[in-house]
RODOBA-269948 format. One record per residue: x, y, z of N, C-alpha, C in turn; chain. Coordinates in nm, 2 decimals, decimal comma. Atoms other than C-alpha are relative to their C-alpha. Layout:
residues N
npx  npy  npz  capx  capy  capz  cpx  cpy  cpz  chain
X  Y  Z  X  Y  Z  X  Y  Z  A;
...
***
This chain:
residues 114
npx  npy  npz  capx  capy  capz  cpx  cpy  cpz  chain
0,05  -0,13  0,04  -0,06  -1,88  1,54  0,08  0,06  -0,10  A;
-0,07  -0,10  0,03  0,26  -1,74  1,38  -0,02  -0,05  -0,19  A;
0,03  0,11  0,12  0,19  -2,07  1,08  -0,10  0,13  -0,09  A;
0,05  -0,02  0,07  -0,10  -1,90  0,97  0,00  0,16  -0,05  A;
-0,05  -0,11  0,07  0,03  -1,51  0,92  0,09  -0,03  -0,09  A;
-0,11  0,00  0,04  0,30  -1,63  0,77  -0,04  -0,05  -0,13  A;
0,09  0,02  0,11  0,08  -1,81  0,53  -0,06  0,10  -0,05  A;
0,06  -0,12  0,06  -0,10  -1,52  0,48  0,13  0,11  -0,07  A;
-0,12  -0,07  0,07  0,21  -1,29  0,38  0,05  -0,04  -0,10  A;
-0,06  0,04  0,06  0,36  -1,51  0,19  -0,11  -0,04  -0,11  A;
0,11  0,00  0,11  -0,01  -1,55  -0,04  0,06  0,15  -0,07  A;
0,01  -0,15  0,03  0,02  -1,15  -0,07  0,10  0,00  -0,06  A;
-0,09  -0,03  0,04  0,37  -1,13  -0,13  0,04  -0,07  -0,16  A;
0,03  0,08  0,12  0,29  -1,36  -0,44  -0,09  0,06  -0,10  A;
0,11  -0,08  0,05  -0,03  -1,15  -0,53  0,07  0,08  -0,11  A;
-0,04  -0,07  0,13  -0,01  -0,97  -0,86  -0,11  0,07  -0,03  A;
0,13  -0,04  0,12  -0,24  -0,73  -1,03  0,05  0,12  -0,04  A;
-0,02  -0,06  0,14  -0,22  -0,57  -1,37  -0,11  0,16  0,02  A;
0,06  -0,17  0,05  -0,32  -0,19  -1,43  0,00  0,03  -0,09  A;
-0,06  -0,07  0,13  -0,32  0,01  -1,70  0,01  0,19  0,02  A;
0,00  -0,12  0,00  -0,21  0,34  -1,70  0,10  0,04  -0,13  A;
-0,01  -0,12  0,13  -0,17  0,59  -1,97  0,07  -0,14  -0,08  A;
-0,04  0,08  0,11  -0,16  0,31  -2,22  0,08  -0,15  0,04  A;
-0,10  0,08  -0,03  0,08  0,09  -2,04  -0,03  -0,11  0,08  A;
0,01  0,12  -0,09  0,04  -0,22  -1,84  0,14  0,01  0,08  A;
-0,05  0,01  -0,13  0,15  -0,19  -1,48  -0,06  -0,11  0,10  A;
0,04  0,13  -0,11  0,21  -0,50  -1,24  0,03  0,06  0,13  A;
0,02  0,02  -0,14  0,13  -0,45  -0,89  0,04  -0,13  0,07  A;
-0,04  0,14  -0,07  0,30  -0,72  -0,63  -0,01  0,04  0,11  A;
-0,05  -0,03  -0,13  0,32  -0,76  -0,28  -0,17  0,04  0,07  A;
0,09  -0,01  -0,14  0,08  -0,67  0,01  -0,09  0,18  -0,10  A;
0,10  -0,11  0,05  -0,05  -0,33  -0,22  -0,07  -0,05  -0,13  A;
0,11  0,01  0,11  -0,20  -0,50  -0,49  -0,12  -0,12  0,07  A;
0,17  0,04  -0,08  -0,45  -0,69  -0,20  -0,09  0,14  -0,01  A;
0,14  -0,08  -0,02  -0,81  -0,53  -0,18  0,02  0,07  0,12  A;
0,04  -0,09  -0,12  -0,91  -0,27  0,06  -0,06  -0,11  0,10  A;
0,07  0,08  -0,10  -1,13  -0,53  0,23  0,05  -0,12  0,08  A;
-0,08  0,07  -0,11  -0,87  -0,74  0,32  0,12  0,08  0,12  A;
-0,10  -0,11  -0,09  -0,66  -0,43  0,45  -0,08  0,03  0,11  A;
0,07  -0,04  -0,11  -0,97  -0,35  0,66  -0,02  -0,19  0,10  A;
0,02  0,08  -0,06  -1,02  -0,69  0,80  0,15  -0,05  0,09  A;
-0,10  0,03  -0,10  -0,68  -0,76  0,92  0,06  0,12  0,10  A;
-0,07  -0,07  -0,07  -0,61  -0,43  1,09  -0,12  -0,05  0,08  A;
0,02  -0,03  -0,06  -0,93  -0,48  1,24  0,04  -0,16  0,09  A;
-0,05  0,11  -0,07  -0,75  -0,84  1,36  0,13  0,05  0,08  A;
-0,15  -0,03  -0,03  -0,48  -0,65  1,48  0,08  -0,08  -0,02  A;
-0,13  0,05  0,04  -0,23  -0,81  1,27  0,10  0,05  -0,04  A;
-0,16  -0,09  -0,04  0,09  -0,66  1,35  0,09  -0,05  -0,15  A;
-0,10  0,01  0,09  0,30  -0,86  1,11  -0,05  0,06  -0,17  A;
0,05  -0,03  0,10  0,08  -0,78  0,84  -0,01  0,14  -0,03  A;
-0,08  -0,16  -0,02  0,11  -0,37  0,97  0,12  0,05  -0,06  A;
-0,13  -0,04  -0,05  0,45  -0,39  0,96  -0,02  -0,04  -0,17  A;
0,00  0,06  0,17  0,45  -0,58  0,58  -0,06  0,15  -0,09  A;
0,07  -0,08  0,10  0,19  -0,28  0,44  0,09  0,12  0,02  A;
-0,07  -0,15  0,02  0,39  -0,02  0,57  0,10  0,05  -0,08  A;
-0,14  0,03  0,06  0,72  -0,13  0,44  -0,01  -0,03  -0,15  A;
-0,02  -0,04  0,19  0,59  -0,18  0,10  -0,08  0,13  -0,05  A;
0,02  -0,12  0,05  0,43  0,17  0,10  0,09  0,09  -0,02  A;
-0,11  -0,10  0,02  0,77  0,34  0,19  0,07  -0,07  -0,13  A;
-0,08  0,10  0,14  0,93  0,09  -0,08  -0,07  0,06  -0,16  A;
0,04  -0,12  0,14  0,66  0,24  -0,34  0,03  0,11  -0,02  A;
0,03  -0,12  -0,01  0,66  0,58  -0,24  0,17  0,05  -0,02  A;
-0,14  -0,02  0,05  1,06  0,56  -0,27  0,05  -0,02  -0,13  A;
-0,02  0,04  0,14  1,02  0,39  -0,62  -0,05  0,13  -0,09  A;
0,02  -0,10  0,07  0,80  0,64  -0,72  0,09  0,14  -0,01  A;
-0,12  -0,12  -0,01  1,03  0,95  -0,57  0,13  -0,05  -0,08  A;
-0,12  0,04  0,10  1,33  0,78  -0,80  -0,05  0,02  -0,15  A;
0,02  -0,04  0,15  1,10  0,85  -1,13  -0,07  0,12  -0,02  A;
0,10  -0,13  0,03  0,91  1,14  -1,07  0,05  0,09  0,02  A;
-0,07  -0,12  -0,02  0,94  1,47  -1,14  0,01  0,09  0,09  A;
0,01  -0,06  -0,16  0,78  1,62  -0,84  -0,05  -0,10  0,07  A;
-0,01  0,07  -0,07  0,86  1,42  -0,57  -0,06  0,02  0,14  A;
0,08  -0,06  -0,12  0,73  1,43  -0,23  0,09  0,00  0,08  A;
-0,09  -0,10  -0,04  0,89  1,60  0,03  0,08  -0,11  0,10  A;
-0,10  0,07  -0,06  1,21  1,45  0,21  -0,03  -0,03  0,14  A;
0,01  0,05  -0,11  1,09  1,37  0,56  -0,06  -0,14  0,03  A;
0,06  0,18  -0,03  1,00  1,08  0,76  -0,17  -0,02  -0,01  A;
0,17  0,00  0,01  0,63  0,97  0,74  0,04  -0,16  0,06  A;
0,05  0,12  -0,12  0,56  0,75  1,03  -0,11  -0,10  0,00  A;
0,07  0,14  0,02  0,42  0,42  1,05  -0,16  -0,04  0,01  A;
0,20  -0,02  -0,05  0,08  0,53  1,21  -0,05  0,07  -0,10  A;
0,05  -0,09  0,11  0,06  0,78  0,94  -0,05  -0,08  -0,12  A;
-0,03  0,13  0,13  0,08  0,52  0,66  -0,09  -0,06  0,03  A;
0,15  0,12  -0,04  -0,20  0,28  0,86  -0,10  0,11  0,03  A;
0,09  -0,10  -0,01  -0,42  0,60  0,95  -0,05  -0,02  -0,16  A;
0,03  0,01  0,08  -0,41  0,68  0,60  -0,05  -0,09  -0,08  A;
0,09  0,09  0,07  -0,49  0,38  0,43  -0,11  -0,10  0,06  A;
0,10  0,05  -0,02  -0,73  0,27  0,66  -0,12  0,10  0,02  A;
0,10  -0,12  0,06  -0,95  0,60  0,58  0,00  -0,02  -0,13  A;
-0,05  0,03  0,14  -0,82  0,52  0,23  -0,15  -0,12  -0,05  A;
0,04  0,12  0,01  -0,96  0,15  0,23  -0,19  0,01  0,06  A;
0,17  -0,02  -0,02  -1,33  0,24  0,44  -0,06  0,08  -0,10  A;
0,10  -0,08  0,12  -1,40  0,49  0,17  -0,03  -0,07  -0,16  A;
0,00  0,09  0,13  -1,29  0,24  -0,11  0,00  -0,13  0,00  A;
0,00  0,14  -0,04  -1,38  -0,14  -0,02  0,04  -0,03  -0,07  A;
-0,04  0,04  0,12  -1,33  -0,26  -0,33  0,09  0,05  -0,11  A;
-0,15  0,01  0,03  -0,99  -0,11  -0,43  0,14  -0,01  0,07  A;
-0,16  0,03  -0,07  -0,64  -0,20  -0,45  0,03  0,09  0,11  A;
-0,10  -0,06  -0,13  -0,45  -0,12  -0,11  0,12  0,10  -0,09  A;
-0,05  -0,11  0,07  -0,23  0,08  -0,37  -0,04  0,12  -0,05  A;
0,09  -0,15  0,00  -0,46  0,33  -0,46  -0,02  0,10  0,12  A;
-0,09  -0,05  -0,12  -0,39  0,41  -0,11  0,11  0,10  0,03  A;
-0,15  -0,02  0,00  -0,05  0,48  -0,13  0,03  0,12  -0,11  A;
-0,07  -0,08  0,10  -0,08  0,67  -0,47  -0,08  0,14  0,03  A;
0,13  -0,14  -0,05  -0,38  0,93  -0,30  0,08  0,06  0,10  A;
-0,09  -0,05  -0,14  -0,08  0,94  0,03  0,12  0,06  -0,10  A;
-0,10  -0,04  0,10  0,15  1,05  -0,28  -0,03  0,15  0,00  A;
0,01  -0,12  -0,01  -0,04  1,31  -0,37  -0,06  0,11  0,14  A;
0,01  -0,11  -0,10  -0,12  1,47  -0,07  0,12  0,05  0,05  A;
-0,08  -0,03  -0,05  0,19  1,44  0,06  0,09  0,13  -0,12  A;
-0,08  -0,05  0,07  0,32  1,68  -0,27  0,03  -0,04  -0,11  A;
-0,04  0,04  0,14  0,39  1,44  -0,57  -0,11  0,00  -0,02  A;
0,07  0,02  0,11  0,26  1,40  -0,86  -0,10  0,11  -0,03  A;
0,11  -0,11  -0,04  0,10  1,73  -0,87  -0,05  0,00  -0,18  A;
***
């Protein structure tokens, strides 16, 4: 059983996708540049390791971003359930986008990027 998450993580963690913003070409890696539809299919597998994988690269963005932005979001902890709450409201409203678009809607709420 552990064979085939492990396979799966290690697809994601290889995953890439290209953006463009304000002119620029941005790469996405890792478990946020999968689809919403796989974010909704595996929570509803309850797959833990793959929980644990999205969370940790949302605090990982959301720290990359607070190191370049001007308003940052606010210094507290934001909990693990908070993080899978929100992007799986995130992900039912948007099937067919990136799991990072996610992360950048949990930005601004939380205060950045105003």
């Amino acid at each position: 059983m552990r064979l085939p998450i492990l396979a799966v993580l290690i697809a994601c963690a290889t995953t890439s996708l290209a953006a463009v913003a304000k002119d620029e070409l941005v790469y996405f890696h890792g478990l946020g540049a999968e689809g919403c539809d796989k974010h909704i299919a595996w929570r509803r597998n309850k797959n833990i390791i793959y929980e644990d994988g999205v969370v940790q690269w949302s605090w990982g963005f959301i720290s990359a971003f607070n190191n370049v932005a001007r308003v940052q979001t606010p210094n507290k902890t934001l909990a693990p359930t908070k993080v899978l709450a929100y992007l799986d409201k995130y992900c039912r409203d948007h099937p067919l986008e990136p799991i990072y678009g996610g992360v950048e809607d949990l930005i601004t709420e939380l205060g950045g990027r105003r």
